[in-house]
N, C-alpha and C positions, 0 to 999 in steps of 0.2 A: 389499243395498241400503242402504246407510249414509248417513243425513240428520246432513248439515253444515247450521246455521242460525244466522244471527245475527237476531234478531226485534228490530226497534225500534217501539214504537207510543207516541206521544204524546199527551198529554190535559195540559187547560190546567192540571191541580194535578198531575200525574200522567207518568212516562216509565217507559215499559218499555223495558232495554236487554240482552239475555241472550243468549248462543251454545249450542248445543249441540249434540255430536256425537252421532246411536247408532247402530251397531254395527248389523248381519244378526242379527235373533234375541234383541237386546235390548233390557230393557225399563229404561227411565229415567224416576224418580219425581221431578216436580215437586214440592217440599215447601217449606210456606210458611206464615205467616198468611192470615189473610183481608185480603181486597186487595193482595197479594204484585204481584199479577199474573199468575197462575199459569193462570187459564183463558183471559185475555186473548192469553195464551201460544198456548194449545194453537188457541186459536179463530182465530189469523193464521193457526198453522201451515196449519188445515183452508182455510184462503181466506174463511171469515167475517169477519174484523175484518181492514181495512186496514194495512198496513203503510207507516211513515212512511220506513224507511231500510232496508236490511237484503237478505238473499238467503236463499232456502232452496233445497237441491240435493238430492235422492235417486240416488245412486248418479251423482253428475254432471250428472244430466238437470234444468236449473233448474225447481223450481214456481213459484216466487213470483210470475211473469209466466201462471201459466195463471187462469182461474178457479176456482172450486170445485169445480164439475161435472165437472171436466176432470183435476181429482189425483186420481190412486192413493192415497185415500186414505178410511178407513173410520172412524167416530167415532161413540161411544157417548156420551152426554149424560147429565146427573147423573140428568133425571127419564125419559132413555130414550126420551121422544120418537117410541112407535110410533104408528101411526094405529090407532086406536080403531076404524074402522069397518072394516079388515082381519082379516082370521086371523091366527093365528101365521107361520100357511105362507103367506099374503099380505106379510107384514111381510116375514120374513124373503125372499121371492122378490124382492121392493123394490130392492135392491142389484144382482142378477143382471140384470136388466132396467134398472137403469141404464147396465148395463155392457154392453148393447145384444143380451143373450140374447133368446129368443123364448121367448113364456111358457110354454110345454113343458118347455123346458128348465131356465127357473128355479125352476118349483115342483117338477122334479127336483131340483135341488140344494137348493130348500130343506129338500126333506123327509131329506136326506143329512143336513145340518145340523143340523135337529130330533130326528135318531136320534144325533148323536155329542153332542147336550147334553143327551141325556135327555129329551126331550119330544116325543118322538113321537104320543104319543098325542092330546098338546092341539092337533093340526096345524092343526085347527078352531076353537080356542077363539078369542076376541077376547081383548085385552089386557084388557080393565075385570075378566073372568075370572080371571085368572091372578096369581095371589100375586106379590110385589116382588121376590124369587128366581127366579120361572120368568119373571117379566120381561124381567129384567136379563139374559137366557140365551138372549132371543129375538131383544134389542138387541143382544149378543155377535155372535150366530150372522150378523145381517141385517147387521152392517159387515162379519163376516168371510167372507160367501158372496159380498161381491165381488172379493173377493180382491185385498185393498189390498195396498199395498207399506211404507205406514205407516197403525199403527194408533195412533187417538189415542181415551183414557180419560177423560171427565172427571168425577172424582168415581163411579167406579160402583158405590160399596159404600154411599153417602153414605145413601141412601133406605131401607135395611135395617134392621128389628130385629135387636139383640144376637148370637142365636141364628142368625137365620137368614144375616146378615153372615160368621160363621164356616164355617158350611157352602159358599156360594158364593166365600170368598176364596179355598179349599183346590181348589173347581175352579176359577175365576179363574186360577190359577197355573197349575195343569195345562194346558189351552186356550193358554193365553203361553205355556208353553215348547216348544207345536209350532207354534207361528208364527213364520216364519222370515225375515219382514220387523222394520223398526224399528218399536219402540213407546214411547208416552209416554203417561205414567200423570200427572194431575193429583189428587193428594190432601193434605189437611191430616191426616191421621189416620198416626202414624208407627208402628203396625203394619200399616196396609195396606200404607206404602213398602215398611218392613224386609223383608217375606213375600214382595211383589209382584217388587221391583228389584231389578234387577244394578248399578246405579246410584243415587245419588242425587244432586238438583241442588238444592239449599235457596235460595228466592230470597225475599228479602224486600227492599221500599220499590221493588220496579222491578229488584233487579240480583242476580248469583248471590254470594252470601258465601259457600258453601260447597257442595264435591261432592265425591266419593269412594263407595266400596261402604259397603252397611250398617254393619259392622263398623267402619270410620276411620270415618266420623262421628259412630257412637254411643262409638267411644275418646277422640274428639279435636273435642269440638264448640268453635266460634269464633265462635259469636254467645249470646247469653242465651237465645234461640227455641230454636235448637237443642239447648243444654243441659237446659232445660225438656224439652223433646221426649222425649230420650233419661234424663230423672230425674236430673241431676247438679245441684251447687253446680258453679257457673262464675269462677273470679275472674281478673281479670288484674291482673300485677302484673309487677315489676325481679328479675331471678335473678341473683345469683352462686353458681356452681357448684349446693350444695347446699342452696341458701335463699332463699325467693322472697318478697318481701313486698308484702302485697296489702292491698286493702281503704281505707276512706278516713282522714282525720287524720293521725297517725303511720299508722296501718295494724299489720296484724300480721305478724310474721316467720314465716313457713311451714317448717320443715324437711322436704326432698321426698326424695323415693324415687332421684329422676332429676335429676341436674347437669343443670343448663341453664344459657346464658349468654345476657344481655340481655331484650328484654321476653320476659314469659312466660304461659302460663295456667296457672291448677291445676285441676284441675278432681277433686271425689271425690263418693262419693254420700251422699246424706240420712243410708244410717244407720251410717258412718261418722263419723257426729257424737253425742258422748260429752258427757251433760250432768251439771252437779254444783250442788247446794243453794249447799256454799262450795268455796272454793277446794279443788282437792285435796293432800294430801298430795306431797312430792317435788316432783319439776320437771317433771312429763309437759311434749312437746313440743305446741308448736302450741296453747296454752291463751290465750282471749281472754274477758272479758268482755263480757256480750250483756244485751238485754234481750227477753223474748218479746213477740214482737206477737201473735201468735194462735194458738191450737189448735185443729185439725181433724180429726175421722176422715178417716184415707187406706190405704184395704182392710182389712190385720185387722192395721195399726199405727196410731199418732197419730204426725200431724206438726204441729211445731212449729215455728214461722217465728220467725227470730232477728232483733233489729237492732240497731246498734250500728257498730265500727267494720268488721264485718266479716259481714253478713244472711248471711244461709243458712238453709236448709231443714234440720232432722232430724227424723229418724224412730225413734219411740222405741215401748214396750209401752205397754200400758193400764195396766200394774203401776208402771210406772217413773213416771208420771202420776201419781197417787195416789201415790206410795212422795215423789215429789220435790214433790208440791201444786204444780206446772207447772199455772198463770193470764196470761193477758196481763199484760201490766204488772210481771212478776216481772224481777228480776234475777237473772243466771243466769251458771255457769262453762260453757265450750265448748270441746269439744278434739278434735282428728283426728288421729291415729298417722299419721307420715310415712309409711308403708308402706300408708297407706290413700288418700294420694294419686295422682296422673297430672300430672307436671309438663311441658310441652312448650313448645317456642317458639311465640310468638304472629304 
């Protein structure tokens, strides 16, 4: 069942304009800021939010002309959205009996449902019961017991604590990959993408900048969102062959890894950047003068935010802090081994 769609929805400061294909069995991550338009997204797909221009087709068959009630289609909501004054195995039978089963038959299936997510036993319990994990399990189970043909995500990890997030991504996963209709995952969080998706569709101000599998985009990011995302310095800048110069004023002349011709990005990581009191010794390549904006703990490094003609992020010890008396307002030497960049066309 392969959803072809192109989603346009207009608002007077605001146009969402995006395409996207998925695949029988795959799942594709909407990734984005906030206000992207990324639930707006998912919310046309479902027949909630009007569409101003556009077509949606599963396997040929147009949706965009049915109502809501009427797509094959199942959808989880950030806060899940069960009814409070149901069971588990009422929530979940919810779907079956939209689907015009006879209530025999659907708290048969629900109870099917509540044994392949593990909760069987709470078949009875009400939601206001049941932890943000065995929730979100219940919301799964109650889109997938009607047995959409697309299943739409939004945000469903968004609600979890730390711990209990990790636990249900790793089943989350499992459950998508014996689903064998299309799915679309709306999240800002780029481990739940990377874990989640076979795809990824990065949309940011209304339109897609970039898509590709987890891997090219976390190689080859093309916006500063998604550099961030994936922990890179981003720059773009003029290549010839094996030198790309990037940055503002003159800029700095980059010596890369990889010939490239015409515009280009480079793109390397935080701790990939090599700081000095003065200048150093010899001619190391790729050496800029900086001045630090600010220092942060970032896990069990500090990072150091650069600026000057050429900002960047490094990541440096606690030693190297202390050893370099690294303060805002310092003036500082900077430097990245060609071999520690990623030079690509832009």
């Amino acid at each position: 069942m392969t959803l072809r769609a192109r989603v346009v929805v207009t608002r007077p400061s605001f146009r969402l304009d995006i395409g996207l294909t998925v695949a029988p069995g795959q799942v594709v991550a909407l990734l984005g800021p906030n206000g992207a338009g990324k639930t707006t997204a998912l919310r046309a797909l479902a027949g909630l939010t009007p569409m101003d221009d556009g077509h949606i087709t599963l396997d040929g068959r147009p949706l965009h002309t049915l109502p809501a009630e009427h797509r094959p289609v199942g959808m989880v909501f950030q806060d899940y959205l069960l009814f409070p004054h149901l069971s588990a195995l009422e929530n979940v039978a919810f779907g079956p009996r939209c689907q015009g089963a006879g209530r025999a038959r659907a708290r048969r299936t629900a109870a099917e449902w509540l044994r392949r997510i593990g909760l069987e036993e709470y078949a009875a319990t009400r939601p206001g019961r049941l932890s943000g994990g065995q929730a979100q399990r219940v919301a799964l189970a109650r889109a997938l017991a009607a047995e959409p043909r697309l299943l739409l995500l939004d945000e469903p990890l968004a609600a979890l604590d730390a711990h209990t997030r990790l636990e249900i991504r790793s089943r989350l996963r499992r459950h998508l990959a014996d689903f064998d209709g299309a799915t679309v995952l709306v999240t800002h969080d780029p481990l739940d993408a990377m874990v989640l998706a076979d795809l990824l569709v990065v949309v940011e101000d209304g339109t897609v900048v970039q898509e590709g599998t987890p891997a090219e985009v976390a190689r080859r990011p093309r916006t500063d969102y998604v550099a961030r995302l994936v922990g890179l310095n981003l720059h773009r800048g003029v290549a010839t062959g094996s030198h790309v110069t990037v940055g503002t004023g003159d800029g700095v002349r980059f010596r890369v890894a990889e010939p490239v011709e015409g515009p280009a990005f480079v793109a390397f990581a935080p701790s990939a950047v090599a700081l000095y009191r003065t200048r150093p010794d010899g001619s190391p390549r790729n050496l800029w003068r900086a001045v630090i904006e600010g220092v942060e703990r970032h896990g069990d490094s500090v990072r150091v935010h650069l600026e000057g003609p050429l900002p960047v992020a490094a990541d440096v010890t606690t030693a190297a802090v202390a050893e370099l008396g690294l303060a805002p307002g310092q003036s500082i030497w900077a430097s990245v081994k060609a071999t520690e960049t990623h030079a690509y066309p832009a």
